[in-house]
Every structure is written in C-alpha cells, then in structure tokens.
C-alpha positions as CSV (number, residue, x, y, z in Angstrom):
1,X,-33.8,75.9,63.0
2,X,-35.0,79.2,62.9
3,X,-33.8,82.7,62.5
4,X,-34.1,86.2,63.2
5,X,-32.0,89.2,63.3
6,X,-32.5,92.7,64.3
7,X,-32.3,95.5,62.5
8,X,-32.2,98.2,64.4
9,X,-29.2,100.4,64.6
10,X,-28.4,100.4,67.4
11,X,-28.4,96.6,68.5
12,X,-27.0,94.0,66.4
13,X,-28.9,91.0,67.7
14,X,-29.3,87.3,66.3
15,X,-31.8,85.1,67.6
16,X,-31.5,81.7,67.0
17,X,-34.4,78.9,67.7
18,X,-33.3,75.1,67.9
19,X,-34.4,72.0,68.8
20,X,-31.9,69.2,70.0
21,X,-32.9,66.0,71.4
22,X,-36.4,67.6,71.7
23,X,-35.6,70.2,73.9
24,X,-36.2,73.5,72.7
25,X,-33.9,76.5,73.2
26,X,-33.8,80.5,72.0
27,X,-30.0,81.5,71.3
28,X,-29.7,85.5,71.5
29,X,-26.4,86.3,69.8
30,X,-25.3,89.8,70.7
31,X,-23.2,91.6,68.2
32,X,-21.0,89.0,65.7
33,X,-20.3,86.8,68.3
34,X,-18.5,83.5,68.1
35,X,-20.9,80.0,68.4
36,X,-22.7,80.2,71.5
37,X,-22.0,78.7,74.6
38,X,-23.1,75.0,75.2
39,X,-25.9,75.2,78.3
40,X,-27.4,72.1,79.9
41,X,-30.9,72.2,78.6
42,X,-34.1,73.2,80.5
43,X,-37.2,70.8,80.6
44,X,-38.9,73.8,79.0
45,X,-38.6,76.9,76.7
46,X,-36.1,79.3,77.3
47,X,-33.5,81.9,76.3
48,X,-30.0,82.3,76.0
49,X,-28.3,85.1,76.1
50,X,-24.4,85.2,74.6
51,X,-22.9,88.4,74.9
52,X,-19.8,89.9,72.6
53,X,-17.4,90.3,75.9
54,X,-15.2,87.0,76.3
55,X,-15.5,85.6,79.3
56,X,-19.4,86.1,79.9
57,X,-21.7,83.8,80.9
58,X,-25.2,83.6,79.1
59,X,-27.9,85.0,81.0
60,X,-31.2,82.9,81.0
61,X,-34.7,84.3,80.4
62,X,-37.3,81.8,81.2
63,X,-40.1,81.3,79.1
64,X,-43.7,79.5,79.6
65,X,-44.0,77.9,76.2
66,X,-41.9,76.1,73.5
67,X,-40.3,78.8,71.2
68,X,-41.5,77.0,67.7
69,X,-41.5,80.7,66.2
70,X,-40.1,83.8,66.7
71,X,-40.3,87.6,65.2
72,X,-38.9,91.0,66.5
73,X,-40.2,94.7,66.6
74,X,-38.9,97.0,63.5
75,X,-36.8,98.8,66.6
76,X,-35.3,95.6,67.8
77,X,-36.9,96.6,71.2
78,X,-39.1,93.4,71.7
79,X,-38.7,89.6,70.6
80,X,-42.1,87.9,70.1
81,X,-42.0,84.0,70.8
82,X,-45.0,81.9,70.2
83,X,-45.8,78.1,69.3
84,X,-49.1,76.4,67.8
85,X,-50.0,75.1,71.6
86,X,-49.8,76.9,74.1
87,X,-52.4,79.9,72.9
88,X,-49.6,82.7,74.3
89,X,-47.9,85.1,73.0
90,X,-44.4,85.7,74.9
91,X,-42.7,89.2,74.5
92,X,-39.2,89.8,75.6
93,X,-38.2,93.3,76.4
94,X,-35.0,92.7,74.5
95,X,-33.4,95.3,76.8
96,X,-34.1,94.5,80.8
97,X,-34.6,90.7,79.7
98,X,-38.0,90.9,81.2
99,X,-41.0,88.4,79.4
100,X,-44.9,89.3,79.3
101,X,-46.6,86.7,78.2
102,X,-50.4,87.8,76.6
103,X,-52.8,85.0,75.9
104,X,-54.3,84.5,72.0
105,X,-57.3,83.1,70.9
106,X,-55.8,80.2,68.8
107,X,-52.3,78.3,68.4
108,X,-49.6,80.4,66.3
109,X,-48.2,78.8,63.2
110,X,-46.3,81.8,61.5
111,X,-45.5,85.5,62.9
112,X,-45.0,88.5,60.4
113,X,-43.7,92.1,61.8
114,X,-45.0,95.2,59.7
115,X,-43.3,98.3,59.8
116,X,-46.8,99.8,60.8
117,X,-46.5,98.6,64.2
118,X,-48.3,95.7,64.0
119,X,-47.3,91.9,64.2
120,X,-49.4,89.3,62.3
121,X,-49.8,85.6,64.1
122,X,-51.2,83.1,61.8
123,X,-52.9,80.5,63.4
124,X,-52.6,76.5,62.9
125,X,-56.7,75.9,62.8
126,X,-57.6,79.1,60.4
127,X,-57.2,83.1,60.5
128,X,-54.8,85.6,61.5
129,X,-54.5,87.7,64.3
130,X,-52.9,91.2,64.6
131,X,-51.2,92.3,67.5
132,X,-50.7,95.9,68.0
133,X,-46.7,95.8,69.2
134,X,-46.9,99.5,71.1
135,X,-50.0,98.7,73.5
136,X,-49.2,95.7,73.2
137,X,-52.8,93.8,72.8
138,X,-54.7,92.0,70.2
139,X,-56.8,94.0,68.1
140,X,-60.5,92.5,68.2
141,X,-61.9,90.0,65.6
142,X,-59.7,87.7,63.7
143,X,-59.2,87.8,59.4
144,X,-60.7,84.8,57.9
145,X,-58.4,82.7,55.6
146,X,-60.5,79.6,54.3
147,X,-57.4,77.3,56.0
148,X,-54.3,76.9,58.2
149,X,-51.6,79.6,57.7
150,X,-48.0,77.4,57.0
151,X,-46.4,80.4,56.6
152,X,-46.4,84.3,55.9
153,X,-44.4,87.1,54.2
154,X,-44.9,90.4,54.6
155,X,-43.9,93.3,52.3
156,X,-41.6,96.4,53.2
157,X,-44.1,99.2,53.0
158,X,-46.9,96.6,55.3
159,X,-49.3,96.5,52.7
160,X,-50.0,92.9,51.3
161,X,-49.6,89.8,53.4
162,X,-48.8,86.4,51.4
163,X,-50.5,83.6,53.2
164,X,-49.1,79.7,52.8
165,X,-52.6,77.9,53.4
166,X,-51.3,74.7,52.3
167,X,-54.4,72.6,50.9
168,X,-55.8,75.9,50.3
169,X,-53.4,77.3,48.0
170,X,-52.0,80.8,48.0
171,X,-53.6,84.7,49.2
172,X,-52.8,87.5,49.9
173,X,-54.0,89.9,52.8
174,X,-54.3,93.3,51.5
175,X,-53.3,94.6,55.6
176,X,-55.2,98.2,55.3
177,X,-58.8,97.1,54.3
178,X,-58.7,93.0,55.1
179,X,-59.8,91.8,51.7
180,X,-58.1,88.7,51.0
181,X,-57.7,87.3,47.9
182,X,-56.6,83.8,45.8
183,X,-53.3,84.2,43.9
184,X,-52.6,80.6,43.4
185,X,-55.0,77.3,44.4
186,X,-52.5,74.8,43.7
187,X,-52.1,72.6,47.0
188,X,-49.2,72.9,49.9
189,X,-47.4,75.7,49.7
190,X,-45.4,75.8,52.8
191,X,-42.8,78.3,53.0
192,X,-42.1,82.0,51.7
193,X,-39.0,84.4,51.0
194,X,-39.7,87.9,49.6
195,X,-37.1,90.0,48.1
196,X,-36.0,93.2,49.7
197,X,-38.0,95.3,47.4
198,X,-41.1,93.1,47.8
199,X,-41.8,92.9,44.4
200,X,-40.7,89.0,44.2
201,X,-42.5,86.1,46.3
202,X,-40.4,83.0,46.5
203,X,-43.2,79.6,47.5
204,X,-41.5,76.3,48.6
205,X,-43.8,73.8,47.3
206,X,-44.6,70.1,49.4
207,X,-47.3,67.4,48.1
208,X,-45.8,66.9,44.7
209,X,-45.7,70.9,44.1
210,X,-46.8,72.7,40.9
211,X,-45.0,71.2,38.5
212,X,-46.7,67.6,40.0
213,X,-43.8,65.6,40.8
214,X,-42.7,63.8,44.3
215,X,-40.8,65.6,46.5
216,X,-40.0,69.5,46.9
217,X,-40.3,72.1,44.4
218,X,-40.4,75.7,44.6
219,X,-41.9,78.8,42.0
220,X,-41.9,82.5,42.4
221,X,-44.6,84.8,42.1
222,X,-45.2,88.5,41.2
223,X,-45.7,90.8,44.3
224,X,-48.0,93.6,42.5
C-alpha cells in the first residue's frame, strides 16, 4: 500500500492506495477518521471518499487508470494519480471532486511534488518529466537518466532530486539547471526516505544490496 497525506492547513487529508484481490482502490480519509468504510469494488480505478461526520456515505470519484502512485500539491488542492500503463496523468480537484486527466509521453513509475510548483513523474522505460501543477501541463523535453526511475525523493527547498535507477545505481537531479549526476553505482536501489531537513537520504537496497548479501538491505547517504 501506499501513502500520502496533506499538508496543508486547512485540510487534513489521508490518501490511501491499495490493492485487494487485484482490484485497485484510492481511500481519501478526511480529517482522523476511523477505518474506512468497506465498498464493493469497481472493475477499475477509483476513489473513495470517507468523511469525519458519522453516518456518511463515501462519495466515489471515478478514475480512467489504475492508481499505482499517487502525490499531492504543497496546498493540498490537487491529488495526482498515475500508473506505469496507461501514459495519463489524473488530477483530482481535491475540493469539487472533479478529475482531469492529461496524457504523458511515457508510463509513470514514481511522482515527486516540489514546493516550486512543479511535480516530477519518473518514468518506467527512462527520464523524468516535470509537470508544472498551476497550468497544469508538461513542460517540453524530458531529463535523461541513463535507466528506469524505481523511485524518487525530493528535498524541502526543491533543489536536488535523488533518483532510484535500479541497475543504474543512484543520481541526483540538480532541479534548477538539469545536470544530473552519479552518487552511488552500486545495483537496485529501489526505494527512498529523506529526513525532514533533507540533509539525510535513506536507500532500500534489492539484488543482494551493498553490503552483497541475499535479500534486502538498506544504507543512507549524505544529502549535500
């Protein structure tokens, strides 16, 4: 499962992405709600809305695609929902429940939201696209990144970009000018946590990790 929160002060949302039975599904927990509410499941992707009042039934918002990832706007405004198939970006106006769905070049595998205004879609064959969140439209060309992005973290001031490239080790995206450099070459990194400060990068390792042995490993890294 997947999550995201908002943190915007004046919504208190929870978004929550699941898969049961192979049938994926969007929770949107309003407020600190209790579990959500069971709901027969769609064929396809869709969310659910839970609001705090008891009593309330959840509200559906159907989407186009299979919600494999998700991010939200600095302002908690809009949701962004994408997956590695279906070359679309889907954005929820978290507000009237509405969904705009804009197409991409390439299949999403990660989503990063800058504080800049910007939201960064890594993409399963190679690159990374960036979506400018208040026109809401791609920004032309697409940043090389020599493999598949598994994963991305972003820091607080929107400045570096780490990039899981699995078999390709890990970089980082300086956002402002697009050079992109090699701070690790050591094979499948998959998944990254950063600190609040951004000054720590936290890299679950797959493929026998650094230290060489089977299974799962993780290291940290330097943000600077």
């Amino acid at each position: 499962a997947a999550v995201v929160h908002s943190a915007s002060v004046r919504r208190k949302w929870f978004f929550l992405a699941t898969c049961a039975l192979g049938i994926p599904a969007i929770w949107l927990l309003l407020g600190h709600s209790s579990s959500p509410v069971a709901v027969e499941p769609l064929p396809i992707g869709r969310l659910l809305v839970r609001a705090t009042s008891e009593g309330r039934a959840p509200a559906r918002i159907q989407l186009k695609l299979r919600p494999n990832f998700l991010a939200i706007s600095p302002d908690g405004e809009k949701l962004f929902a994408a997956d590695p198939d279906s070359r679309t970006l889907s954005i929820v106006s978290t507000g009237t429940r509405t969904v705009r769905d804009v197409p991409m070049a390439r299949g999403a595998s990660a989503l990063a939201v800058s504080p800049l205004g910007l939201l960064y879609v890594g993409t399963e064959a190679e690159g990374v696209l960036v979506f400018d969140i208040a026109d809401e439209r791609f920004l032309a060309g697409t940043i090389p990144t020599g493999g598949p992005v598994r994963d991305m973290a972003i820091t607080p001031d929107g400045e570096k970009l780490f990039l899981a490239l699995e078999f390709h080790g890990l970089k980082r995206l300086f956002t402002r000018t697009g050079k992109v450099d090699t701070l690790s070459d050591r094979v499948c990194p998959e998944n990254l946590g950063m600190d609040q400060r951004g000054r720590i990068l936290y890299v679950a390792y797959q493929c026998s990790g650094p230290g060489g042995k089977p299974g799962h490993e993780h290291g940290r890294a330097s943000c600077r």
